[in-house]
N, C-alpha and C positions, 0 to 999 in steps of 0.2 A: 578143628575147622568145621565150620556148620555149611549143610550145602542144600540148594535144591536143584532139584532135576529141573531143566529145562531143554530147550530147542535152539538155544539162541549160537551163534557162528562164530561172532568174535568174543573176546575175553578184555575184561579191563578193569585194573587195578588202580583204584584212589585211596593213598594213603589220607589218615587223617579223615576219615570220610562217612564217621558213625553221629556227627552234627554239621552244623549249618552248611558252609557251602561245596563242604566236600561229599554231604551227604544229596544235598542239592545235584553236584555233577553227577553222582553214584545212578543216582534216580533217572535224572535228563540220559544218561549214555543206557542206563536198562530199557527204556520207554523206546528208544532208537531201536532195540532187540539185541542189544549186547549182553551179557553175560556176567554182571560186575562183581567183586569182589572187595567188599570193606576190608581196610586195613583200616586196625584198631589199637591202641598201646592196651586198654581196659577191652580184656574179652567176652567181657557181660555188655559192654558197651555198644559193643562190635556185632555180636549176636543179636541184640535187640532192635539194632538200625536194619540189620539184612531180613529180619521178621517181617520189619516194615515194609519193605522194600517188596519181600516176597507175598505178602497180601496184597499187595495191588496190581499181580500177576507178574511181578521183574523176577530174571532168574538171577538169584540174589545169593552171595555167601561171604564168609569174614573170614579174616585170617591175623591173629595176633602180630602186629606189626609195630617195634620201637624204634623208629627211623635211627635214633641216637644211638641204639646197641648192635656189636659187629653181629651177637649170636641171634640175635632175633629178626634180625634182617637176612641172614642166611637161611637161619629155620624156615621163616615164610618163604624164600625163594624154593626152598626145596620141597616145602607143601605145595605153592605151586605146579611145580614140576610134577609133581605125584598126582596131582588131581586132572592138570589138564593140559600138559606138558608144551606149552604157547601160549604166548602172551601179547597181544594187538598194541593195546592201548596201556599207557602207562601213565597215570595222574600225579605227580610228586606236588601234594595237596598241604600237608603237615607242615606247619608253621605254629610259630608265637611271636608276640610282639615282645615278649620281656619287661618289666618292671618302668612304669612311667608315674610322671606327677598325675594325681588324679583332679588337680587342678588346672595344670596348664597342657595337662595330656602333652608333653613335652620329654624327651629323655637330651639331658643336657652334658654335653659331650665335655664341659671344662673338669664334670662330677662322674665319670662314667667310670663303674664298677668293673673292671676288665673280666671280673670273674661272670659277669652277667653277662658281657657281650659275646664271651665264651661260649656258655649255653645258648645264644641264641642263633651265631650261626653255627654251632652245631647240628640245630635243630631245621634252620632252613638250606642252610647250603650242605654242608655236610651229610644229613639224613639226605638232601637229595643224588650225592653223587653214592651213598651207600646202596641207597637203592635200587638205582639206576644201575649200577655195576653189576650188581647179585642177580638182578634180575634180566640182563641185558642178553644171557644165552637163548632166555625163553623169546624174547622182541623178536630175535632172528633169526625164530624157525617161522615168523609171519610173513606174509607177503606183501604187508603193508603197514607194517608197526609203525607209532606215533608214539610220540614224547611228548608231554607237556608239565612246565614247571608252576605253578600256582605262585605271581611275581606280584609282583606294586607299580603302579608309574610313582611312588614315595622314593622308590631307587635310581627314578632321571635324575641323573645330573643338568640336564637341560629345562625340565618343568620345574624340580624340587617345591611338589605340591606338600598339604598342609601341615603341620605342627615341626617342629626341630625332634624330629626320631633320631637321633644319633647309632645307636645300634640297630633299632627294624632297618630304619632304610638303605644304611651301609649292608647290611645284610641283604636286601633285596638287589644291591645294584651288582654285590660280588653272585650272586644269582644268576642276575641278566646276562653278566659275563661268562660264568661257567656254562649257559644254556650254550652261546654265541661258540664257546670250544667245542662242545660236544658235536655241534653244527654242523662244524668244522670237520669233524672226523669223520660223521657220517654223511660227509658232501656226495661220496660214491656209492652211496648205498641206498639199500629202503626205508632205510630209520630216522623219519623227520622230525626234528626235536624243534620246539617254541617255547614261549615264556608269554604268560594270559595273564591281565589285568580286572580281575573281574572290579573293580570300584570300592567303594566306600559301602559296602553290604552291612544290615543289619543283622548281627550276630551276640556271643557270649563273648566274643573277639576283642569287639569293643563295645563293649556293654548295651547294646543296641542302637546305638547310637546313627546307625547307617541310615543313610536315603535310598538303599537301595534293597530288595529281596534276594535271598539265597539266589533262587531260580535265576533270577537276572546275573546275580554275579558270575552262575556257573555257564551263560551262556559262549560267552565269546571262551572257556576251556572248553566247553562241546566241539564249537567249530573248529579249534585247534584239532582237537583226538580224533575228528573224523575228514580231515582233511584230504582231498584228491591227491595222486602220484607226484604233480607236476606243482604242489601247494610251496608257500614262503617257508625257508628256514632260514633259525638263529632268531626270528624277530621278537619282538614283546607287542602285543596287541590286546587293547582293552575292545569296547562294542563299539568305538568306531573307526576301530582298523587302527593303524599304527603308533605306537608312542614309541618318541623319542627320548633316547635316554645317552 
């Protein structure tokens, strides 16, 4: 784990967050004076985004994170623990879209590879209740821990905005719903869990194809992870407040 010395109070972890928009939130929540922590599968990866981070005065460090594996989501949990034994903010950032036409950017569900859809919500729904779980003792030594899951409005059943994703957006909507449980469980507590739509962001995601900038995508996760006592849970919210799904 790579670290730097800082002053900062809160702590917070964005998995998936050594490019585009999870590197985006990593930045926006350090610039806030939080404390952040890349999680990285590649730890050269990881190390080089937190460098960035730490030259422009964020107190910035990484931690080898495979949302997908049981042992390397416990490892980081426990480096956690060892370094700063609390944890505020929780980013469940890491996602993939999975294999699509790269013509009608389509994943067509009459031809869907079961073995593909496998890894895919392995990697967004899955990774996020691995992570969320392992790391959930650390959340609730804070006094105002925050959840937020990195979702899609692709996963409304009510908008069912652009192309036929068959596995992203089925993946994103069993998301929405796993956020809405967790919600649930922590109705009596201090740990407010949401689900942020950052948009159609120009990324390696999707080949840059966005209208919209990192910065922008990570905003409306910003205001989730720093949200007041008395703030929304369970919801999915892009930047202009609530989407239905």
């Amino acid at each position: 784990m790579t670290t730097a010395t800082g002053t900062a109070t809160k702590t917070a972890l964005v998995t998936g967050a050594n490019k585009g928009i999870g590197f985006a939130i990593a930045q926006s929540l350090g610039r806030l004076g939080m404390r952040v922590v890349v999680g990285a599968r590649d730890e050269t990866a990881g190390s080089e985004a937190a460098a960035r981070l730490v030259a422009e005065g964020i107190d910035a460090s990484t931690v080898r994170l495979d949302v997908t594996d049981d042992a390397s989501v416990a490892a980081a949990a426990r480096t956690l623990d060892e370094h700063f034994g609390t944890l505020d903010v929780l980013v469940n950032n890491a996602g993939i879209s999975g294999a699509f036409d790269p013509v009608t950017w389509e994943q067509d569900p009459t031809t869907m590879d079961l073995d593909e859809l496998r890894r895919i919500v392995d990697t967004n729904v899955y990774g996020v209740v691995r992570v969320t779980n392992a790391v959930l003792p650390l959340l609730r030594r804070s006094s105002a821990p925050r959840i937020v899951n990195t979702s899609s409005s692709m996963g409304s059943l009510g908008r069912q905005p652009g192309p036929v994703m068959a596995a992203y957006s089925s993946s994103k909507t069993f998301l929405n719903s796993i956020t809405v449980q967790y919600a649930r469980a922590f109705a009596d507590s201090p740990v407010i869990v949401n689900a942020a739509c950052p948009g159609l962001v120009a990324t390696d995601f999707n080949g840059f194809a966005g209208d919209r900038s990192p910065e922008q995508g990570a905003a409306p996760v910003v205001r989730l992870a720093t949200l007041p006592d008395d703030g929304p849970r369970g919801g999915l919210f892009d930047e202009d407040g609530v989407v239905p799904w």
